[in-house]
C-alpha positions in Angstrom: -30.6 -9.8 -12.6 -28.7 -9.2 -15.8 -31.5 -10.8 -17.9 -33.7 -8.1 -16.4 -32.2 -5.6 -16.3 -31.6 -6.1 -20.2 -35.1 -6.5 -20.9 -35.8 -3.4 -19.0 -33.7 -1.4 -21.3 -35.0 -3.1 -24.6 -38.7 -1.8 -23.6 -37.4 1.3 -22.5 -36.0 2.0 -26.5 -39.0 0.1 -28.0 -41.0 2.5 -25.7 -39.1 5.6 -26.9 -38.9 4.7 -30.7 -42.5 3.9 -31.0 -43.5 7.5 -29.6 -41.2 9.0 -32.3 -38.5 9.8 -30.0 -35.3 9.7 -31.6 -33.9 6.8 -29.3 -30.6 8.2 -26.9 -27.9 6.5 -24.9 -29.0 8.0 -21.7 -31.7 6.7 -19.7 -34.1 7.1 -16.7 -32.8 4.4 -14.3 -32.6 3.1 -10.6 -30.3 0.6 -9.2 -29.1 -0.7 -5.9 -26.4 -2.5 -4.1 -23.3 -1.0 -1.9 -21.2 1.8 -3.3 -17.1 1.9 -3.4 -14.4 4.4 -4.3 -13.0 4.3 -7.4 -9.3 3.8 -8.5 -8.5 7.2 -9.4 -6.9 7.9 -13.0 -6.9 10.3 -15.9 -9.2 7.3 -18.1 -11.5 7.5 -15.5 -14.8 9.6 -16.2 -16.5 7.7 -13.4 -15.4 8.2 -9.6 -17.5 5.5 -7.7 -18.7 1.8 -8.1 -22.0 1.0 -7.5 -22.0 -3.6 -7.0 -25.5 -4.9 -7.1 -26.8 -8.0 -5.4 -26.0 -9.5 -8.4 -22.3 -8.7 -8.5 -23.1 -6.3 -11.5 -20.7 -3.7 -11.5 -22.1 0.2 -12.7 -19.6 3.0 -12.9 -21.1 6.3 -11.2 -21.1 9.8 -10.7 -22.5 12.6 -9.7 -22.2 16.4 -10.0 -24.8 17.2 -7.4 -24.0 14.9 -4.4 -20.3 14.0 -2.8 -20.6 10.4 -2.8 -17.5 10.0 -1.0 -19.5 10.6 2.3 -19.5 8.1 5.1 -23.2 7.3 5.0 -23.3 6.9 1.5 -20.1 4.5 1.5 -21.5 2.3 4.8 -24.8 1.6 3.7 -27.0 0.0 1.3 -28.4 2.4 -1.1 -30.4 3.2 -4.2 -29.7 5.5 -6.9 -31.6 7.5 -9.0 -30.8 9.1 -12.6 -29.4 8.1 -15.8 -27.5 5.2 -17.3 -25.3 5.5 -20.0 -25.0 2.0 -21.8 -22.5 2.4 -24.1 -20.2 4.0 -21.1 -21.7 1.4 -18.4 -21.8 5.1 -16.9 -24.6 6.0 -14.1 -25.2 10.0 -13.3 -26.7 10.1 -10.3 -29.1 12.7 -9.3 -30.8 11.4 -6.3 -29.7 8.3 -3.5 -32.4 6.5 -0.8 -30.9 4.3 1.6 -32.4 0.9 1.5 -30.9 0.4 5.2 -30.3 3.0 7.2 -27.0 3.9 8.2 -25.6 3.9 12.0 -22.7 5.7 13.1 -20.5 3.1 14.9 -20.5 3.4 18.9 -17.2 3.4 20.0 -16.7 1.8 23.6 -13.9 2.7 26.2 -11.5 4.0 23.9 -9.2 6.8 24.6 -6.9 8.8 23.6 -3.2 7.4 25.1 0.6 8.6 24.4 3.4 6.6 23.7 7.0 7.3 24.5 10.0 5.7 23.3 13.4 6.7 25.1 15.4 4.0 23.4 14.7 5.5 19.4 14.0 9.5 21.2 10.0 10.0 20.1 6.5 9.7 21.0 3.1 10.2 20.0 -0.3 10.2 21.0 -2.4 7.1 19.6 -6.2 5.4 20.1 -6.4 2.6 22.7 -7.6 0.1 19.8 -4.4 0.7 18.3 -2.0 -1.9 18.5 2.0 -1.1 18.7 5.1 -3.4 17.5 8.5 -2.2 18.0 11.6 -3.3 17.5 15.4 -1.6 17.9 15.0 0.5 15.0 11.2 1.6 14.2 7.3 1.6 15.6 4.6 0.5 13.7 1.2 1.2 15.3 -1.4 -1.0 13.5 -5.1 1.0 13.1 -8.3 -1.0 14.3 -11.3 0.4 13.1 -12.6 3.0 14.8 -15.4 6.1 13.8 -12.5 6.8 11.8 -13.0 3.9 9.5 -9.7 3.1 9.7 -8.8 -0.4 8.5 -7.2 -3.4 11.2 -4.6 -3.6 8.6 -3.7 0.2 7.6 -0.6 0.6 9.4 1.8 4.2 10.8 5.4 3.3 10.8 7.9 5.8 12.4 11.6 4.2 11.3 14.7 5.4 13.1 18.4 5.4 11.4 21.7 7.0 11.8 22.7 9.6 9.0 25.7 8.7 6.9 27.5 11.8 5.7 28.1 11.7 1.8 31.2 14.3 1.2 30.7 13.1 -2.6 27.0 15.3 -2.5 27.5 17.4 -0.3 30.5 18.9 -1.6 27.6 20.2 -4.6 26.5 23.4 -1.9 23.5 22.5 -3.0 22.4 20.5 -0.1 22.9 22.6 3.3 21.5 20.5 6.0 22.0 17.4 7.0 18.6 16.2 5.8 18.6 17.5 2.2 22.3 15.8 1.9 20.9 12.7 3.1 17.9 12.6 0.7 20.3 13.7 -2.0 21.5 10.5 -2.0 18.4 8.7 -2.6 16.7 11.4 -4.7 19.2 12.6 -7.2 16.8 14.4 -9.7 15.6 16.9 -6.7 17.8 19.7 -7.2 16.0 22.4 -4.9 14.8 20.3 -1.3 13.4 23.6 -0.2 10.1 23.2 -2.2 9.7 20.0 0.2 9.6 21.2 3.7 6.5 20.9 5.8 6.5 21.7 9.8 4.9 18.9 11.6 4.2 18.5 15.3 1.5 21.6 15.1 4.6 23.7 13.4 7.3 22.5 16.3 9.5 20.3 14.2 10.9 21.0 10.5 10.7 17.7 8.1 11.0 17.2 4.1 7.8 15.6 2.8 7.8 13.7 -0.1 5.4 11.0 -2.1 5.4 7.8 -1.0 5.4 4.5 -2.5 2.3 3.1 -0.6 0.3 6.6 0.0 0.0 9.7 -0.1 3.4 11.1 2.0 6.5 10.1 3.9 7.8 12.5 6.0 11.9 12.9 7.2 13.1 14.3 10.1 16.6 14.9 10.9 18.3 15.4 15.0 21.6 14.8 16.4 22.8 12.6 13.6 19.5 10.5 13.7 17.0 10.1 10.8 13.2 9.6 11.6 10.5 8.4 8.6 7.6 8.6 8.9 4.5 7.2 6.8 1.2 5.9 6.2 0.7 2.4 4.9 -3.1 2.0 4.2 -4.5 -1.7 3.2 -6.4 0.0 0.4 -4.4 2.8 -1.3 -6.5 3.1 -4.0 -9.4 3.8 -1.3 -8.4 6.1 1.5 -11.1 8.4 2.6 -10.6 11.7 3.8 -11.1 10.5 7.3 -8.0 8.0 6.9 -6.3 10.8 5.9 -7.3 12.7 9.5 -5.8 9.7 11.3 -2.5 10.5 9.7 -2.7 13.7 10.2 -3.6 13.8 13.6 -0.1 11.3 14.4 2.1 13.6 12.3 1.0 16.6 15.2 1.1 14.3 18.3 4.7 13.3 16.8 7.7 14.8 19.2 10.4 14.3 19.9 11.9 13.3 23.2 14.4 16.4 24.4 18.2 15.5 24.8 20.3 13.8 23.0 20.1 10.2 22.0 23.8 10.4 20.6 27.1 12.5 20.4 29.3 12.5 17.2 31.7 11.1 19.7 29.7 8.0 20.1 28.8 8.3 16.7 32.7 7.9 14.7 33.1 5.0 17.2 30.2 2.9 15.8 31.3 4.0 11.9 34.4 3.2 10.6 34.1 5.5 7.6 35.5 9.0 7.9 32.6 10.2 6.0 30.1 9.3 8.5 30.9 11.8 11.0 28.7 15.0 10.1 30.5 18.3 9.6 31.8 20.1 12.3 29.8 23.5 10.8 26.6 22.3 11.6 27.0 21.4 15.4 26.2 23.9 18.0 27.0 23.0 21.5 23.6 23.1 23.4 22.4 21.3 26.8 19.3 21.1 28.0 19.4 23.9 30.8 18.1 22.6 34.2 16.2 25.5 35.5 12.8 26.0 35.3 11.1 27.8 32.3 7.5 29.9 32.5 5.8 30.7 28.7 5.7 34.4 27.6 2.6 35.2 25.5 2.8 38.1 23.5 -0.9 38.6 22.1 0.3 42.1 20.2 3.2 40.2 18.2 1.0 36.7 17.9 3.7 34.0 19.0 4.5 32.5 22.5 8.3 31.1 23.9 9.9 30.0 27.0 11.5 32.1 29.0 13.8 31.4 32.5 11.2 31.3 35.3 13.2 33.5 37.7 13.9 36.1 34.9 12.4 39.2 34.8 11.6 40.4 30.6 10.2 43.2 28.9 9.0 44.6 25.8 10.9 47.0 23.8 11.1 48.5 20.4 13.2 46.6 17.6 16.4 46.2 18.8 19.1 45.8 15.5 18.0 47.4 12.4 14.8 45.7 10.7 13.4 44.3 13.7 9.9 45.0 14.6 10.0 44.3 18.1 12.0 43.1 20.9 12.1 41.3 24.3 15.0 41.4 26.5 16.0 39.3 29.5 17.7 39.3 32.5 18.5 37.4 36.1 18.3 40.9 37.8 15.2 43.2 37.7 17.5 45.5 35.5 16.5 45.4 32.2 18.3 48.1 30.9 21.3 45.7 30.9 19.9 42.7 29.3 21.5 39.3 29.4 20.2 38.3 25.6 17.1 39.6 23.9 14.5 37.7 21.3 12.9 39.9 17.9 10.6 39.4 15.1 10.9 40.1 12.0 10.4 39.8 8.7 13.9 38.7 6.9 16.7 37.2 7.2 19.5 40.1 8.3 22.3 38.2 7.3 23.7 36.7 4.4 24.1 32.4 3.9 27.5 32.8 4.0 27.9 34.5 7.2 25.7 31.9 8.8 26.5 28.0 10.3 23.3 26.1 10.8 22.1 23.4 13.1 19.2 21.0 13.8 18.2 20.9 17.6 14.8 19.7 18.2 13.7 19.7 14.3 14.5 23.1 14.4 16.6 24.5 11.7 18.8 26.5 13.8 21.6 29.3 11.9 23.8 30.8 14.0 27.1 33.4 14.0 29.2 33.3 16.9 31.5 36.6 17.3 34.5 36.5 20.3 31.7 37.5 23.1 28.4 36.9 21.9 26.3 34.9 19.8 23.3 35.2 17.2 20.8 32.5 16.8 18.1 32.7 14.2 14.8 30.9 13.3 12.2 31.2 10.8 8.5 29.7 11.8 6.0 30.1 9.5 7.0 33.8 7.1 8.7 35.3 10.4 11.9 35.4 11.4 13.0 35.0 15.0 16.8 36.6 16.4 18.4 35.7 19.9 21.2 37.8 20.4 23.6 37.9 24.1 26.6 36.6 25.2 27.9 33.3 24.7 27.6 32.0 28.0 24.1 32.0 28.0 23.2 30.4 24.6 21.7 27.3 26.3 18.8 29.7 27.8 18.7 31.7 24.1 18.4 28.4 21.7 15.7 27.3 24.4 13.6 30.0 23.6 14.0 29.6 20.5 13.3 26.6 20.1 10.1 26.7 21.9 8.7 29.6 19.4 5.1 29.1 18.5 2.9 31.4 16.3 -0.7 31.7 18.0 -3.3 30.4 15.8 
C-alpha cells in the first residue's frame, strides 16, 4: 500500500509539471480505512486519524463536515479531498461509507436506581452497568451501550468525613465547610466561588473542579460528610460527546438520601483531634418533619416548593422591603396571621456578617436567628429565596426551602 500510494503521488507531480503547472503540496486524493479522534493539543492542526488497511496513519480535517459524528467514527469510510504531503495533512471535503453503519440494538435494558443508606446517596444507572462498592465509595462500571460508552470507563462517587483545618479556615476566606476543605488540597485557589455548579437538576450545590483523569470532579459537602464524584473514561484522550451525556445524566440522577448519616456528637467520638469537629456557626438544628408535604406551583413567579399538606397558603405582595412577592402559611384557614412566609427576590437583604450558614441537603443554607423568630435564606439560580416565622417552626420553613426549584 505504501509503495502505491507513493507512485500515485509521483505521477500525479510528473502529471502536473509536464502541463506547465507550477507543481503544489496539495493534492486531489481518496483514502480509506477507520477514522479515530485525535489527542487534542495546541501542535495539533489536524483533529482526526484516518488508519488504512495498511496501518498507514493520515492526519485529517475538515471545515465542512463534524467528523466527530457517531456514524463517521463506527464505520468504514472513504474520504475525499486533498493531501498535504509535507504535513501528512488530509482536508476532507466529502466521506462515502464503504460499509454502512448500524445503530446498535439495545436489548432489555432499562433504566434502574440505586440507593445506598450505608454512605447516604443514590442514583439512577443502565441495567448493563455493573456496580462495586465498598465502605467508603461506588464505582459503577459503563458497558457499552447506544451511548458508546466503554466496558472499562468507570463513575466513582467516594464518601469521607470532613476534617476541620482551624489553620485555613482562620483566613475568612473560606466560609463553608467545602471551600475550607478544598483549601487544603488546593492552596493557589483563592476565590472557590468561581467553582460552584448545582447538580442533581439544580437540587444540590457542589464545587467543580478539573480532574486528573477527565474532564471534572465534583465535591459535595452534608453533615460533616464529603462526596466526589468523577468520571474515569478508558480513553481520555477520546471521549465523545455522548460519553460526556452519560456523565452528565449521573451527576442529575445523583441525590442524596434525606437525614442524617452522622451527628457532630458521633462525629468528636470517632476523631481525637479537636480540630475535626466543624464549627458550631455553621450547624442549624433541623429534623426531618414527619408530616406530609403537597408541592405549591407558582407559574406567575416560575419556581415550585413544599408546603405542609394540611396548611392552608396564599399569595401576597412582598412582604419585607425588596421582596417581589410573598407566600404565607398557616395550620388555620387564617392567613392573615401567618405561621412563616416564603419571598423572591433578587438580592441578598442582609449583610455576610449578620448571617451564619449551613449545608442541609447540598443546600447552602444562611440563616439569623433573633429571640422569637428566625430567617432562613437561599439563592437558586440569580434568585434569592427568604423564610421568615417563628422558631418553632423552622423545621417546616428550611423544608420548603430546601425543596425550591426554578421551573424550566
Amino acid at each position: 500500500m505504501k509503495k502505491l500510494f507513493t507512485l500515485f503521488l509521483a505521477s500525479l507531480l510528473l502529471s502536473s509539471c509536464g502541463a506547465g503547472i507550477t507543481p503544489t503540496n496539495d493534492i486531489s486524493l481518496r483514502i480509506s480505512g477507520n477514522l479515530f479522534k485525535a489527542e487534542t493539543n495546541a501542535e495539533n492542526l489536524h483533529s482526526h486519524v484516518l488508519i488504512d488497511d495498511s496501518s498507514n496513519e493520515y492526519f485529517v480535517v475538515s471545515p465542512l463536515l463534524n467528523l466527530s459524528e457517531n456514524k463517521y467514527l463506527s464505520s468504514k469510510i472513504e474520504l475525499i479531498g486533498t493531501y498535504n504531503k509535507e504535513k501528512n495533512l488530509f482536508t476532507v471535503n466529502g466521506v462515502s461509507f464503504l460499509e454502512e453503519y448500524q445503530k446498535p440494538v439495545l436489548e432489555d435494558v432499562s433504566l434502574l436506581d440505586y440507593k445506598n443508606e450505608y454512605l447516604g446517596f443514590g442514583f439512577s444507572y443502565l441495567s448493563d452497568s455493573i456496580i462495586f462498592e465498598d465502605d467508603s465509595s461506588v464505582k459503577l462500571i459503563l458497558n457499552e451501550t447506544e451511548n458508546e460508552v466503554s466496558a472499562f470507563d468507570e463513575i466513582i462517587v467516594e464518601q469521607f468525613q470532613f476534617n476541620y483545618d482551624q489553620s485555613v479556615f482562620d483566613t475568612k476566606k473560606f466560609d463553608t465547610p467545602l471551600k475550607n476543605y478544598l483549601a487544603s488540597f488546593h492552596p493557589e485557589i483563592s476565590d472557590f466561588s468561581l467553582f460552584f455548579k448545582y447538580i442533581s437538576k439544580g437540587k444540590i450545590e457542589s464545587i467543580r473542579l478539573e480532574n486528573e483523569y477527565y474532564g471534572f470532579e465534583y465535591y459535595v459537602y452534608r453533615n460533616g460528610l464529603i462526596y466526589k464524584i468523577y468520571y474515569v473514561p478508558e480513553n481520555p484522550a477520546n471521549v465523545s460527546l455522548a460519553k460526556e451525556k452519560v456523565f452528565n445524566d449521573f451527576l442529575d440522577s445523583f441525590y442524596l438520601i434525606e437525614g442524617d448519616l452522622y451527628d457532630f456528637a458521633d462525629l468528636s467520638e470517632v476523631e481525637e483531634n479537636e480540630n475535626s469537629l466543624f464549627p458550631s456557626d455553621f450547624i442549624l438544628n433541623y429534623s426531618e418533619p414527619s408530616e406530609l408535604f403537597s408541592l405549591l406551583n407558582s407559574n406567575s413567579q416560575n419556581f415550585s416548593a413544599l408546603y405542609p399538606q394540611k396548611w392552608y397558603f396564599k399569595g401576597v405582595s412582598g412582604i419585607l422591603d425588596g421582596d417581589n412577592y410573598s407566600f404565607v402559611f398557616n395550620d388555620q384557614d387564617d392567613l392573615e396571621n401567618y405561621k412563616y412566609f416564603l419571598s423572591i427576590r433578587n438580592s441578598m437583604p442582609f449583610s455576610e456578617s449578620e448571617l451564619k450558614q449551613s449545608i442541609i441537603d447540598g443546600r447552602t443554607v444562611y440563616y439569623k436567628e433573633e429571640t422569637d423568630k428566625i430567617t432562613l435564606i437561599i439563592k437558586v439560580a440569580n434568585k434569592y429565596f427568604l423564610s421568615q416565622g417563628e422558631k418553632r417552626y423552622t423545621d417546616f420553613m428550611v423544608k420548603t426551602l430546601i425543596s425550591v426549584e426554578i421551573s424550566s
